[in-house]
N, CA, C and O atoms as a GROMACS GRO file, in nm:
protein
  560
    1UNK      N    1   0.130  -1.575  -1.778
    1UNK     CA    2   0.043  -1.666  -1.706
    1UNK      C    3  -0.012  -1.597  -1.582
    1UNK      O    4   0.056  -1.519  -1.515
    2UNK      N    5  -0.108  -1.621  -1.562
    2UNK     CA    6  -0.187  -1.593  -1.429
    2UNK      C    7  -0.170  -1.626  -1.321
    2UNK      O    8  -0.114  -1.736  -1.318
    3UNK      N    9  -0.204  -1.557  -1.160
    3UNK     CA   10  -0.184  -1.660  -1.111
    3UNK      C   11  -0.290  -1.730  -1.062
    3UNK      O   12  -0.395  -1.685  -1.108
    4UNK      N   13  -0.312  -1.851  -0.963
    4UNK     CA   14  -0.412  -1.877  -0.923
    4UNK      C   15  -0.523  -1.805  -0.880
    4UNK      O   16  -0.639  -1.840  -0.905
    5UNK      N   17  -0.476  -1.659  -0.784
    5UNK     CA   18  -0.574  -1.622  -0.722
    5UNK      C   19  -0.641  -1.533  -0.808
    5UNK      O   20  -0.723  -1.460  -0.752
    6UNK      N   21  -0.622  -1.516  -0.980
    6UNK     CA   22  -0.620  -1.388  -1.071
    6UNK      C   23  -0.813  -1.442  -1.138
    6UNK      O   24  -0.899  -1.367  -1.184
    7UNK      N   25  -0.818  -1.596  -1.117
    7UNK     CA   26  -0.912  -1.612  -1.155
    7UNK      C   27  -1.061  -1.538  -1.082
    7UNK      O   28  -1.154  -1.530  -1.162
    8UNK      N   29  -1.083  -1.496  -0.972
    8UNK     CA   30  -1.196  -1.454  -0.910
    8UNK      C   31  -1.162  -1.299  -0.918
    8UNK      O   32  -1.261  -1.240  -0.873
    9UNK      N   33  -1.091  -1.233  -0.945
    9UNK     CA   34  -1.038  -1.121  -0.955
    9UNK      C   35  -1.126  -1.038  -1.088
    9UNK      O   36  -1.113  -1.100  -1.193
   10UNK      N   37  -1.196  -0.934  -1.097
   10UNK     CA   38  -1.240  -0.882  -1.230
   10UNK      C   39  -1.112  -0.824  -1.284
   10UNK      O   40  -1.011  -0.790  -1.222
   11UNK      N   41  -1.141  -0.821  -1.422
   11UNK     CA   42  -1.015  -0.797  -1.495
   11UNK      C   43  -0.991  -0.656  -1.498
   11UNK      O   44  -0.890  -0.626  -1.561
   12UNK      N   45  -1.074  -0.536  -1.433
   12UNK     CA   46  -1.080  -0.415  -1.395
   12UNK      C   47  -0.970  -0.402  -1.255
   12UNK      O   48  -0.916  -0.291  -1.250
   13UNK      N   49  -0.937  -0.482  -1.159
   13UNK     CA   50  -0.851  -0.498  -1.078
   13UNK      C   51  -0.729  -0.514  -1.050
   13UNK      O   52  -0.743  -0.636  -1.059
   14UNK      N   53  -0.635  -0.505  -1.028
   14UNK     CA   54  -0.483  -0.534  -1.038
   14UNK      C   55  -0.505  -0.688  -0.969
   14UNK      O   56  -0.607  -0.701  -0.901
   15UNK      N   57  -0.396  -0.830  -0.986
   15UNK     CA   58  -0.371  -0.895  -0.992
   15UNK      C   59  -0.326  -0.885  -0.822
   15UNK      O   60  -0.259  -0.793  -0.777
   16UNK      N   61  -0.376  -0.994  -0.746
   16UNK     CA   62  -0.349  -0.971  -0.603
   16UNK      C   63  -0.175  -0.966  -0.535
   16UNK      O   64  -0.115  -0.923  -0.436
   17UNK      N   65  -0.149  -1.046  -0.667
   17UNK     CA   66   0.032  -1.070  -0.636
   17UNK      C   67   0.104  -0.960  -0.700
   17UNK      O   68   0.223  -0.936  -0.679
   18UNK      N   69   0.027  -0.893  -0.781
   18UNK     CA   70   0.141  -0.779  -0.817
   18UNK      C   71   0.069  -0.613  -0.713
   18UNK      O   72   0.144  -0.518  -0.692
   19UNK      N   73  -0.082  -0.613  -0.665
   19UNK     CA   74  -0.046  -0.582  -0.538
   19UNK      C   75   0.028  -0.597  -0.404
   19UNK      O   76   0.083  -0.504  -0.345
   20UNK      N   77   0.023  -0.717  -0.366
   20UNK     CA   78   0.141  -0.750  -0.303
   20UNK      C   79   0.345  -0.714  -0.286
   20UNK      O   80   0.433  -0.702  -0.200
   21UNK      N   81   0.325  -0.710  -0.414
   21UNK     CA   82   0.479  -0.687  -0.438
   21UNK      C   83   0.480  -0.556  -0.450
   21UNK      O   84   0.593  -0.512  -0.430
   22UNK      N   85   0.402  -0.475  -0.473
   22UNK     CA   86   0.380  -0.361  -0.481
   22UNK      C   87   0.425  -0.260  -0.367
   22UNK      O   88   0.511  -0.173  -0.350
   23UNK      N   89   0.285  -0.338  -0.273
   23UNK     CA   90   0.326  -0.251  -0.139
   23UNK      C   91   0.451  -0.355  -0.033
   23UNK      O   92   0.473  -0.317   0.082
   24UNK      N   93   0.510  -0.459  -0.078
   24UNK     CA   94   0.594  -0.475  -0.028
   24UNK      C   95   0.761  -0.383  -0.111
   24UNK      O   96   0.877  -0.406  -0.077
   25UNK      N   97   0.736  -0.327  -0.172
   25UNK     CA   98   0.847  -0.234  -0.220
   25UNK      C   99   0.818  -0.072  -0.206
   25UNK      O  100   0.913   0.002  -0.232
   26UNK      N  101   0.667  -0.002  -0.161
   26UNK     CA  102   0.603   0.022  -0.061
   26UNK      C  103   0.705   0.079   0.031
   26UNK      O  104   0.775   0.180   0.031
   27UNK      N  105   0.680  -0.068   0.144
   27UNK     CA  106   0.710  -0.062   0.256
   27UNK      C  107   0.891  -0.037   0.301
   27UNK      O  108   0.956   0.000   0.398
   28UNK      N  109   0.913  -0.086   0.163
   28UNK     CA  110   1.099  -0.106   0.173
   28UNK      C  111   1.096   0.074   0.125
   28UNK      O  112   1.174   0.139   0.196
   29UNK      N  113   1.056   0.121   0.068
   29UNK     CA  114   1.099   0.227   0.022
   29UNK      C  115   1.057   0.338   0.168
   29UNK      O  116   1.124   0.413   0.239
   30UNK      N  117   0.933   0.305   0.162
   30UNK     CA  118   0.924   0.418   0.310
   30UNK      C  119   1.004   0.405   0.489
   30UNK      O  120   0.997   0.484   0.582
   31UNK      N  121   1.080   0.261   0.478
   31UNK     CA  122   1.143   0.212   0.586
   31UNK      C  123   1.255   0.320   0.558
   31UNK      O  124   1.290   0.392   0.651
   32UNK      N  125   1.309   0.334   0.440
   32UNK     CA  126   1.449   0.410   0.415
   32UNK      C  127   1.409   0.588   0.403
   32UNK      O  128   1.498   0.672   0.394
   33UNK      N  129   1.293   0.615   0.405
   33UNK     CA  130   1.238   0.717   0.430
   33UNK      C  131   1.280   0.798   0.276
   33UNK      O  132   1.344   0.903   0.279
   34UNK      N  133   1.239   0.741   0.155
   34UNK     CA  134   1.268   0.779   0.014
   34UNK      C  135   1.145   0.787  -0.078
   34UNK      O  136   1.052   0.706  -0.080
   35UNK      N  137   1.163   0.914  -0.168
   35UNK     CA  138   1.046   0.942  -0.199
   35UNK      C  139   1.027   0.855  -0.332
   35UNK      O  140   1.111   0.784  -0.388
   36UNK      N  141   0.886   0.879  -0.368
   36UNK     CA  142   0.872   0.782  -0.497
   36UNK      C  143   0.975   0.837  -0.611
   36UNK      O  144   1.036   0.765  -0.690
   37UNK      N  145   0.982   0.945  -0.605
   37UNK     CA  146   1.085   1.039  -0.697
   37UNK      C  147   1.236   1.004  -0.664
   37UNK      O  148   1.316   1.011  -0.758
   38UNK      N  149   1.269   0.977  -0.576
   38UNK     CA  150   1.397   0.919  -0.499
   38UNK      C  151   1.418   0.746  -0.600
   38UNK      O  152   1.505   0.718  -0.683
   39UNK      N  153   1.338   0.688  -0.566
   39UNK     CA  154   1.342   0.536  -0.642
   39UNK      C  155   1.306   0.559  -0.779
   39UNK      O  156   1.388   0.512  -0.858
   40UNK      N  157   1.209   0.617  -0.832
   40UNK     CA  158   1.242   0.630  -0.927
   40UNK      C  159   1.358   0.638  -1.022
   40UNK      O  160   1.402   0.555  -1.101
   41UNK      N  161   1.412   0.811  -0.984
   41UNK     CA  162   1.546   0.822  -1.007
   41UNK      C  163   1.672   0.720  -1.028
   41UNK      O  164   1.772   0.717  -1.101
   42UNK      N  165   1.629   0.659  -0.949
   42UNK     CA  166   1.743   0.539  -0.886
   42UNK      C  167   1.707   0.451  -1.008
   42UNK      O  168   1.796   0.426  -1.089
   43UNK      N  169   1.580   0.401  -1.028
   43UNK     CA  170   1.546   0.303  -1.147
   43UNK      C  171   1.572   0.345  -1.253
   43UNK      O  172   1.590   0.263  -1.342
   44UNK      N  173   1.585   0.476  -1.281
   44UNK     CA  174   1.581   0.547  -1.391
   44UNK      C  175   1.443   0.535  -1.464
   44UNK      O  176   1.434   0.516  -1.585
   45UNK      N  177   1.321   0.549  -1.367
   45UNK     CA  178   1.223   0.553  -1.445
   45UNK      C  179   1.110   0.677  -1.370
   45UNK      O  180   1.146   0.754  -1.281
   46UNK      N  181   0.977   0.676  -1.427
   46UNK     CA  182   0.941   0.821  -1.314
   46UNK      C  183   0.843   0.766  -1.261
   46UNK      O  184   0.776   0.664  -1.273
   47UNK      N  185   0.852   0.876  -1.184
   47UNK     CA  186   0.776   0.871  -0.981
   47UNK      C  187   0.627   0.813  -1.032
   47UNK      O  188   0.548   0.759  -0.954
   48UNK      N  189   0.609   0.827  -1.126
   48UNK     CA  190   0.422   0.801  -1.159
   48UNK      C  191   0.418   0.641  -1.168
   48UNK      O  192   0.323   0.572  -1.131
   49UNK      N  193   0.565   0.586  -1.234
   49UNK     CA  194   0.536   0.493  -1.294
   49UNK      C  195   0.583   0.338  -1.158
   49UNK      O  196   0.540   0.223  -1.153
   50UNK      N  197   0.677   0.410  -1.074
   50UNK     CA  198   0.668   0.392  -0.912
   50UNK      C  199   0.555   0.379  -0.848
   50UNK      O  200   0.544   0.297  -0.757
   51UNK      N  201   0.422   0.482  -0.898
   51UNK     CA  202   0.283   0.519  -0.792
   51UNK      C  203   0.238   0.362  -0.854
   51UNK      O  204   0.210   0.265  -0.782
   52UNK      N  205   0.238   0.362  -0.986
   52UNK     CA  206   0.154   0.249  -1.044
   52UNK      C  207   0.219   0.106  -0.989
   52UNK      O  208   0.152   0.021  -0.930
   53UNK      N  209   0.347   0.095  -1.015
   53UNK     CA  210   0.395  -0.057  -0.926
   53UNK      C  211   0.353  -0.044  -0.807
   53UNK      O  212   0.281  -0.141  -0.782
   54UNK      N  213   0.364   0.048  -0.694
   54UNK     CA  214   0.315   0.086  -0.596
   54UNK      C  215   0.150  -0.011  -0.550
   54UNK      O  216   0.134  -0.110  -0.479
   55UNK      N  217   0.060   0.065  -0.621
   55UNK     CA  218  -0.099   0.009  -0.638
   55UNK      C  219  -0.094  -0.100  -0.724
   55UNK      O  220  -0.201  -0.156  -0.749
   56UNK      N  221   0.012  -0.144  -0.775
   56UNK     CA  222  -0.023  -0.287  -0.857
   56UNK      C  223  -0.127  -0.291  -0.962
   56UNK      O  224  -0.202  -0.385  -0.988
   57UNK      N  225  -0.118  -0.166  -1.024
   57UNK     CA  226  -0.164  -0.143  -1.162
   57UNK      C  227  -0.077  -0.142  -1.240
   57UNK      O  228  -0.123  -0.068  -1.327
   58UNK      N  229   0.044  -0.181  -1.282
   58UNK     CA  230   0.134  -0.207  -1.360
   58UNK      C  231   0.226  -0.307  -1.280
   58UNK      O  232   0.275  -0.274  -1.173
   59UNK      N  233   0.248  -0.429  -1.335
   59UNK     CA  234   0.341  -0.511  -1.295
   59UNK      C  235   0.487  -0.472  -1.322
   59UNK      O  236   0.536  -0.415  -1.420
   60UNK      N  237   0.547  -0.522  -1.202
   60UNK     CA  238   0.692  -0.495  -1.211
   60UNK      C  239   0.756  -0.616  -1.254
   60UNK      O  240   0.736  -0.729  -1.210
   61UNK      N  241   0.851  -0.574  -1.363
   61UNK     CA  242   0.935  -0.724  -1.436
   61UNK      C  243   1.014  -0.752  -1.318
   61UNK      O  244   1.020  -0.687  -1.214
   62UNK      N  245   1.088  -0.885  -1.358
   62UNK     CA  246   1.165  -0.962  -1.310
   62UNK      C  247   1.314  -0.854  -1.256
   62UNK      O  248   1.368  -0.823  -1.149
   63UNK      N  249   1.329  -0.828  -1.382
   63UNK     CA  250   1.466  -0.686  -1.415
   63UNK      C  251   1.439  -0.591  -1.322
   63UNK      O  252   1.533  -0.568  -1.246
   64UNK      N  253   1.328  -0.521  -1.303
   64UNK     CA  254   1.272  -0.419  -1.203
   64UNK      C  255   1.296  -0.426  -1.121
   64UNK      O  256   1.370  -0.353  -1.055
   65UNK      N  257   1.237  -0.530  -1.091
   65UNK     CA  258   1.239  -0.603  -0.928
   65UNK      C  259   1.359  -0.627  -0.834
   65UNK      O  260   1.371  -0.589  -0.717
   66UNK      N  261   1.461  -0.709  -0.920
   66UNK     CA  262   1.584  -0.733  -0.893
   66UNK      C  263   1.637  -0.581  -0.894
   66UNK      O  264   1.687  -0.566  -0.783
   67UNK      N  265   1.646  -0.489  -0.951
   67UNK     CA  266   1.668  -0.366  -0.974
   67UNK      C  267   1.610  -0.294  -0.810
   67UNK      O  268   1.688  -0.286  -0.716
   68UNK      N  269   1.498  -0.260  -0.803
   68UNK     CA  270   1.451  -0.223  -0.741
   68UNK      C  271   1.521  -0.269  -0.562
   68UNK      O  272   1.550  -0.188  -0.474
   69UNK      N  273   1.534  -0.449  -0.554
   69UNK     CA  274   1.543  -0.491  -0.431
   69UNK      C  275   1.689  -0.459  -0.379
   69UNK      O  276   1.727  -0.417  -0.270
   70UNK      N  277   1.773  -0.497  -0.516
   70UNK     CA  278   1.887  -0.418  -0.438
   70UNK      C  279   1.928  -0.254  -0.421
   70UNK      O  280   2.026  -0.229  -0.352
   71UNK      N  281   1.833  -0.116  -0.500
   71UNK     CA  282   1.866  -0.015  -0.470
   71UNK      C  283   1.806   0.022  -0.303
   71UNK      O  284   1.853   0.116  -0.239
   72UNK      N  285   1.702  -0.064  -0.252
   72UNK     CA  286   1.644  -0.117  -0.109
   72UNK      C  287   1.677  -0.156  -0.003
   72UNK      O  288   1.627  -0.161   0.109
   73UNK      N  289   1.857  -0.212  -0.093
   73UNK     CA  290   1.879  -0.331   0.030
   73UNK      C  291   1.777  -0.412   0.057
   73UNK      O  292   1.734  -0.399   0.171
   74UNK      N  293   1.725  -0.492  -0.007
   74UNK     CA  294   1.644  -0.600   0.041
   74UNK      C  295   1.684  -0.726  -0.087
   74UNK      O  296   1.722  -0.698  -0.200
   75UNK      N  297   1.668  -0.837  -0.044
   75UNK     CA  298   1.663  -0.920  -0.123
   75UNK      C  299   1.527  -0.933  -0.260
   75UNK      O  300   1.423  -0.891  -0.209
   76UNK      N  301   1.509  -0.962  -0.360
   76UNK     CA  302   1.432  -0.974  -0.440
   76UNK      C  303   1.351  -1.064  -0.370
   76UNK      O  304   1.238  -1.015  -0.365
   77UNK      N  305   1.355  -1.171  -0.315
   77UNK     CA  306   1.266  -1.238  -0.236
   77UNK      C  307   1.163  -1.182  -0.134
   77UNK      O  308   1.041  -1.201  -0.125
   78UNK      N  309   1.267  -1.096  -0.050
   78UNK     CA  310   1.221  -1.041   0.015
   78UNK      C  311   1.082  -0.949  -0.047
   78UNK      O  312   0.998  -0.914   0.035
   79UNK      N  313   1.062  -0.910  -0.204
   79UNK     CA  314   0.918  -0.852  -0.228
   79UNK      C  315   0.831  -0.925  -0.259
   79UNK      O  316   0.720  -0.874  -0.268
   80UNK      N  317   0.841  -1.037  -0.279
   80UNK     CA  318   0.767  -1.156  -0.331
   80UNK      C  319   0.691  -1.193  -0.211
   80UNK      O  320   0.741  -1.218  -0.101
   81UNK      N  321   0.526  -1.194  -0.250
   81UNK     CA  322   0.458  -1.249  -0.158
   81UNK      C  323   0.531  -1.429  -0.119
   81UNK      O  324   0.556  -1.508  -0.210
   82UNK      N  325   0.552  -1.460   0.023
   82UNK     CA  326   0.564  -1.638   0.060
   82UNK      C  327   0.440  -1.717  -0.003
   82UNK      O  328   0.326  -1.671  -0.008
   83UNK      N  329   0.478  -1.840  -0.048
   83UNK     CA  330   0.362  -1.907  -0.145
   83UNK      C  331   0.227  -1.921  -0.019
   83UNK      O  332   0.106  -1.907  -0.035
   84UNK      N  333   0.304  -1.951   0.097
   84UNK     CA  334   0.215  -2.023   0.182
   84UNK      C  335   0.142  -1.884   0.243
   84UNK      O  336   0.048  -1.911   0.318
   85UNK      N  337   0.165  -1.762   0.229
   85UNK     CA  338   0.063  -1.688   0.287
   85UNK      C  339  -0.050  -1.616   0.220
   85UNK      O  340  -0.051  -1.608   0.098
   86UNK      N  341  -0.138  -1.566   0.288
   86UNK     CA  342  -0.285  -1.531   0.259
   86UNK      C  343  -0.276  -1.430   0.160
   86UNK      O  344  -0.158  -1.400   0.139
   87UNK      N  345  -0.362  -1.361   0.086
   87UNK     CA  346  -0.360  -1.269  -0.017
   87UNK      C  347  -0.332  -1.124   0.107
   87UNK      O  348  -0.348  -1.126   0.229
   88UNK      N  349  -0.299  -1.041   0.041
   88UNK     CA  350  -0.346  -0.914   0.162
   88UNK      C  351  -0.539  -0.872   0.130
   88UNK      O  352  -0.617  -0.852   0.037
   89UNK      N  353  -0.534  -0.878   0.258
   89UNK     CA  354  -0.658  -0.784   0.300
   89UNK      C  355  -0.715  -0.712   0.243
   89UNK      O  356  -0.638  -0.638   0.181
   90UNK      N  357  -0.836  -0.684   0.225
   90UNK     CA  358  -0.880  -0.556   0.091
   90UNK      C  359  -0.882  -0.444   0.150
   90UNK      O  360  -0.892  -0.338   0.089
   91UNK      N  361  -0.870  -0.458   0.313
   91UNK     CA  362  -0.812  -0.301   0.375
   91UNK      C  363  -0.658  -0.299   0.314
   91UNK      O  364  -0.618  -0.195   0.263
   92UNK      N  365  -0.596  -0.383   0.318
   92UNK     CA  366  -0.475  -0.328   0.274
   92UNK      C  367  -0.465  -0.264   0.099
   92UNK      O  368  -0.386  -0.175   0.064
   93UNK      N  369  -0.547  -0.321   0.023
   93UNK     CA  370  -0.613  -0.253  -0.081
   93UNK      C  371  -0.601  -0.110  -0.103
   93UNK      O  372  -0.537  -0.032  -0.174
   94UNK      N  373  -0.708  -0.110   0.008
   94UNK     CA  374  -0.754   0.039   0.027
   94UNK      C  375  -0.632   0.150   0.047
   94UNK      O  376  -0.660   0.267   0.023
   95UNK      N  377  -0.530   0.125   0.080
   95UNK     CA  378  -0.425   0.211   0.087
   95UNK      C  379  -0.338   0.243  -0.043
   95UNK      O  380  -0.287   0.354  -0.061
   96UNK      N  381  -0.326   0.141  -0.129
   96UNK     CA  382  -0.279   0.115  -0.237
   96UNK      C  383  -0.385   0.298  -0.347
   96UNK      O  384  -0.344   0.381  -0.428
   97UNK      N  385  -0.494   0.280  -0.293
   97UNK     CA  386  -0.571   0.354  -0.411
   97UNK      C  387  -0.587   0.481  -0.361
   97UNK      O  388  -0.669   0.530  -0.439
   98UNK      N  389  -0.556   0.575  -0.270
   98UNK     CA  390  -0.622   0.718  -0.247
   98UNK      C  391  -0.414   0.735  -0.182
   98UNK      O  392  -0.345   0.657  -0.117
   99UNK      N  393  -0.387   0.849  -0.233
   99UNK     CA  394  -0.296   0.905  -0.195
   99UNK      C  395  -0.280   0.952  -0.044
   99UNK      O  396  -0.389   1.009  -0.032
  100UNK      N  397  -0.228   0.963   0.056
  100UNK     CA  398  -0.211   1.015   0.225
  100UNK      C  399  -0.315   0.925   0.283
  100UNK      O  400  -0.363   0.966   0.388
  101UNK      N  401  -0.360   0.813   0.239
  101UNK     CA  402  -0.411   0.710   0.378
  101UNK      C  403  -0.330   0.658   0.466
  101UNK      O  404  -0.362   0.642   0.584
  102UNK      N  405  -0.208   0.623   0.414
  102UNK     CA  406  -0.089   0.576   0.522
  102UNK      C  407  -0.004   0.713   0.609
  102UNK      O  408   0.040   0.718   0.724
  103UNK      N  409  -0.004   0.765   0.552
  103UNK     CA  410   0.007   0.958   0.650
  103UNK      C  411  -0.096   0.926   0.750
  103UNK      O  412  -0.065   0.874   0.857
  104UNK      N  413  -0.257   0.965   0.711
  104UNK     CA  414  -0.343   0.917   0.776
  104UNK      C  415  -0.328   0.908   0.925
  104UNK      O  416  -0.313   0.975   1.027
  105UNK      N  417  -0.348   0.714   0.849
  105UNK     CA  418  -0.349   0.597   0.939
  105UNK      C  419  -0.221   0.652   1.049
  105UNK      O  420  -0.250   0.675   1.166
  106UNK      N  421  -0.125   0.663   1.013
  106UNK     CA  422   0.044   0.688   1.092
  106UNK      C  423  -0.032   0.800   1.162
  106UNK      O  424  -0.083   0.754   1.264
  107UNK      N  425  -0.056   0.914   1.149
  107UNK     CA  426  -0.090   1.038   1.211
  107UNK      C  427  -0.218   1.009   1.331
  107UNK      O  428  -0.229   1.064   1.440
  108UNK      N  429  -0.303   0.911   1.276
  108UNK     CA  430  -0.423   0.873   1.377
  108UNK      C  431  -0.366   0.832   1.497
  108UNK      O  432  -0.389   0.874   1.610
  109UNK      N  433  -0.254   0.703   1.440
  109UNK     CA  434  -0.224   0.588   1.543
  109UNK      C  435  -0.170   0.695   1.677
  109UNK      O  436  -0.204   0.684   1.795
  110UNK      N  437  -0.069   0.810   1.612
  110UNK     CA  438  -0.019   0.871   1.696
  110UNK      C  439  -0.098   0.986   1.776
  110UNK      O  440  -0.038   1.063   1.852
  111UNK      N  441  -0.187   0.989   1.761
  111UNK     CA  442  -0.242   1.064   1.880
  111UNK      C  443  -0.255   0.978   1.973
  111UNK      O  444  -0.279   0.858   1.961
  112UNK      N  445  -0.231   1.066   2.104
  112UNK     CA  446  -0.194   1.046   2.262
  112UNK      C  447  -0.323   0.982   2.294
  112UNK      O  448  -0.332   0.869   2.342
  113UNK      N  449  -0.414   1.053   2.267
  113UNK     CA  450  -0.586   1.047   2.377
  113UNK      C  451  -0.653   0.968   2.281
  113UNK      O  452  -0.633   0.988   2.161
  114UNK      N  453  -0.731   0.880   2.320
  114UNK     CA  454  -0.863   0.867   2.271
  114UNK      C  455  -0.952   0.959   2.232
  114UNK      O  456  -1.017   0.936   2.130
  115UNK      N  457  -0.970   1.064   2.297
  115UNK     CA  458  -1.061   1.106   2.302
  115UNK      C  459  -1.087   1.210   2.138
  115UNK      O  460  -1.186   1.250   2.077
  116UNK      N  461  -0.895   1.223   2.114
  116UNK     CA  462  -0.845   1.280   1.975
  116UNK      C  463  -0.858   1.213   1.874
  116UNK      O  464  -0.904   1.255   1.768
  117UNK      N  465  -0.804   1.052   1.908
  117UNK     CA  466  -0.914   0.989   1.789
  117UNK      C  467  -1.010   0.962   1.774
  117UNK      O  468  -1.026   0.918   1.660
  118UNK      N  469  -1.108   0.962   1.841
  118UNK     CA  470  -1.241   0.969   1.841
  118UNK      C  471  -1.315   1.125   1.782
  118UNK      O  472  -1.429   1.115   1.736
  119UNK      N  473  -1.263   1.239   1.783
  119UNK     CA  474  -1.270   1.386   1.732
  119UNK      C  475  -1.237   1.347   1.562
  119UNK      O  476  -1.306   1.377   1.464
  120UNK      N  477  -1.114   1.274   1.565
  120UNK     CA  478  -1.070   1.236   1.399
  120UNK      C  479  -1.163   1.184   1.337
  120UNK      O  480  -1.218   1.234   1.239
  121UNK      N  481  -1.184   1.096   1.380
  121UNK     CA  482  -1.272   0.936   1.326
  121UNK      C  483  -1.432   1.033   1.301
  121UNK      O  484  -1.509   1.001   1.211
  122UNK      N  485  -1.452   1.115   1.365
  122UNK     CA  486  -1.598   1.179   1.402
  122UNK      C  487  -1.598   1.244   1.260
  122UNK      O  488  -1.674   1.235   1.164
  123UNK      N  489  -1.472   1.319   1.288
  123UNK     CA  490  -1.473   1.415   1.182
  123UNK      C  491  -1.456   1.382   1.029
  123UNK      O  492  -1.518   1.440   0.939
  124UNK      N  493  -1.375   1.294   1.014
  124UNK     CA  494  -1.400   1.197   0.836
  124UNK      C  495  -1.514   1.142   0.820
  124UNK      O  496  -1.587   1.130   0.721
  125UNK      N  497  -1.522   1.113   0.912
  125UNK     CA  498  -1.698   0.963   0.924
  125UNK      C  499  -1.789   1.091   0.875
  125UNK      O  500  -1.888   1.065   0.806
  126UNK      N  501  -1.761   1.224   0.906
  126UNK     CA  502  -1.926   1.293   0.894
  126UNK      C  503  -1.868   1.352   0.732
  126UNK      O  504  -1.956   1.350   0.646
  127UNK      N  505  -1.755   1.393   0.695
  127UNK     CA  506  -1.704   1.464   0.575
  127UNK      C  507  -1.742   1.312   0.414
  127UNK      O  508  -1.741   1.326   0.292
  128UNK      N  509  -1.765   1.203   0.491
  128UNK     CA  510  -1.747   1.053   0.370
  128UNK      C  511  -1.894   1.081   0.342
  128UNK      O  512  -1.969   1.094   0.438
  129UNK      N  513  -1.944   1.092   0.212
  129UNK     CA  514  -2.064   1.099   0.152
  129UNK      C  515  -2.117   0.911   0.204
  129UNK      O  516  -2.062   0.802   0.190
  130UNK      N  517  -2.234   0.951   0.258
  130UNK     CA  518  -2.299   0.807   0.315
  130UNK      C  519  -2.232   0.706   0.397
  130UNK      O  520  -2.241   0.584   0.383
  131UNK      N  521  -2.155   0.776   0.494
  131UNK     CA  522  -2.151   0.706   0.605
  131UNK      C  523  -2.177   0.759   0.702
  131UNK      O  524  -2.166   0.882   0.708
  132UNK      N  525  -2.214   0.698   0.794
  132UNK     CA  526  -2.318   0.705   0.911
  132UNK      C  527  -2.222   0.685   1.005
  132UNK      O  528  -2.142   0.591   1.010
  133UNK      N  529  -2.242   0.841   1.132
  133UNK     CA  530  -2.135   0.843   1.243
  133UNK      C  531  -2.073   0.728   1.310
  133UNK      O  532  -2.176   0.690   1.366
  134UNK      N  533  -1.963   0.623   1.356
  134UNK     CA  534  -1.988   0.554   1.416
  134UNK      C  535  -1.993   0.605   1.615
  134UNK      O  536  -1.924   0.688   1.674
  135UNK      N  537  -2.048   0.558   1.641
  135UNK     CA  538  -2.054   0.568   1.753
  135UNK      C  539  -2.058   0.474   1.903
  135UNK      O  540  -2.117   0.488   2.010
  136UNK      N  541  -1.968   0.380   1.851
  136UNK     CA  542  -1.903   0.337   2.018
  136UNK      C  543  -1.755   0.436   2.052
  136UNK      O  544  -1.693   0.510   1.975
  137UNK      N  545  -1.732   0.406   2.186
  137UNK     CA  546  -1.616   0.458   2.241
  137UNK      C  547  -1.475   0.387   2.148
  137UNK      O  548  -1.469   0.267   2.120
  138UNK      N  549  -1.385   0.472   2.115
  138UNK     CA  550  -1.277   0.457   2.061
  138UNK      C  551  -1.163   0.422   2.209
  138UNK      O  552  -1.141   0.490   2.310
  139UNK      N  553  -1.109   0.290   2.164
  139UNK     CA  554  -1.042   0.248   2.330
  139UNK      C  555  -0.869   0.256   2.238
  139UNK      O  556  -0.821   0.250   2.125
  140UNK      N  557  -0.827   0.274   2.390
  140UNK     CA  558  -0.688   0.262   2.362
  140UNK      C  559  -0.588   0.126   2.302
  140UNK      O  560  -0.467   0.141   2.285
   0.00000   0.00000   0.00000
């Protein structure tokens, strides 16, 4: 069965709730600082098939999951989107699909100066086929 939000979704897309659970096992896995090859292992299944629950191009069973939450320490609940909250973001999307955006993002946040992320931001913005420099001041 589907879920509600699967109807506006093209069927070319992963399912917004099994993105969700995705990068909420994601987030449990990189809190413990373990590689996809690390959980894998642990599942007894491989690192690729981790990348895909990961991006929520393959749903994770029930068995998985429970599997998965306790090699995490986390509760199985704990990956389950709450009924009452919003879908994620289609920026949060965006991380799900290109490999080192969350390196990235982590590596941006941590520069000291503005003035270094603003050199960063300059420098992808001009390397992205058709996007156009942005140019206000980057604030702290």
């Amino acid at each position: 069965m589907k879920s509600p939000d699967s109807k506006s979704v093209p069927a070319h897309l992963p399912d917004v709730i099994d993105v969700e659970v995705g990068l909420a096992i994601r987030r449990a896995r990189v809190r413990l600082k373990l590689s996809q090859t690390d959980l894998g292992r642990a599942l007894g299944i491989s690192f690729q098939q981790i990348q895909k629950y990961e991006r929520g191009a393959n749903r994770v069973s029930a068995s998985m999951l429970v599997k998965a939450a306790r090699f995490l320490n986390v509760s199985a609940a704990d990956l389950l989107p709450p009924d009452d909250a919003p879908p994620a973001p289609a920026i949060a999307r965006r991380f799900t699909e290109v490999r080192g955006v969350e390196e990235l993002v982590d590596a941006y946040c941590a520069l000291p100066q503005s003035a270094q992320r603003r050199a960063v931001l300059d420098l992808v913005t001009a390397m992205a086929p058709g996007k156009a420099p942005v140019l206000e001041e980057a604030s702290d």
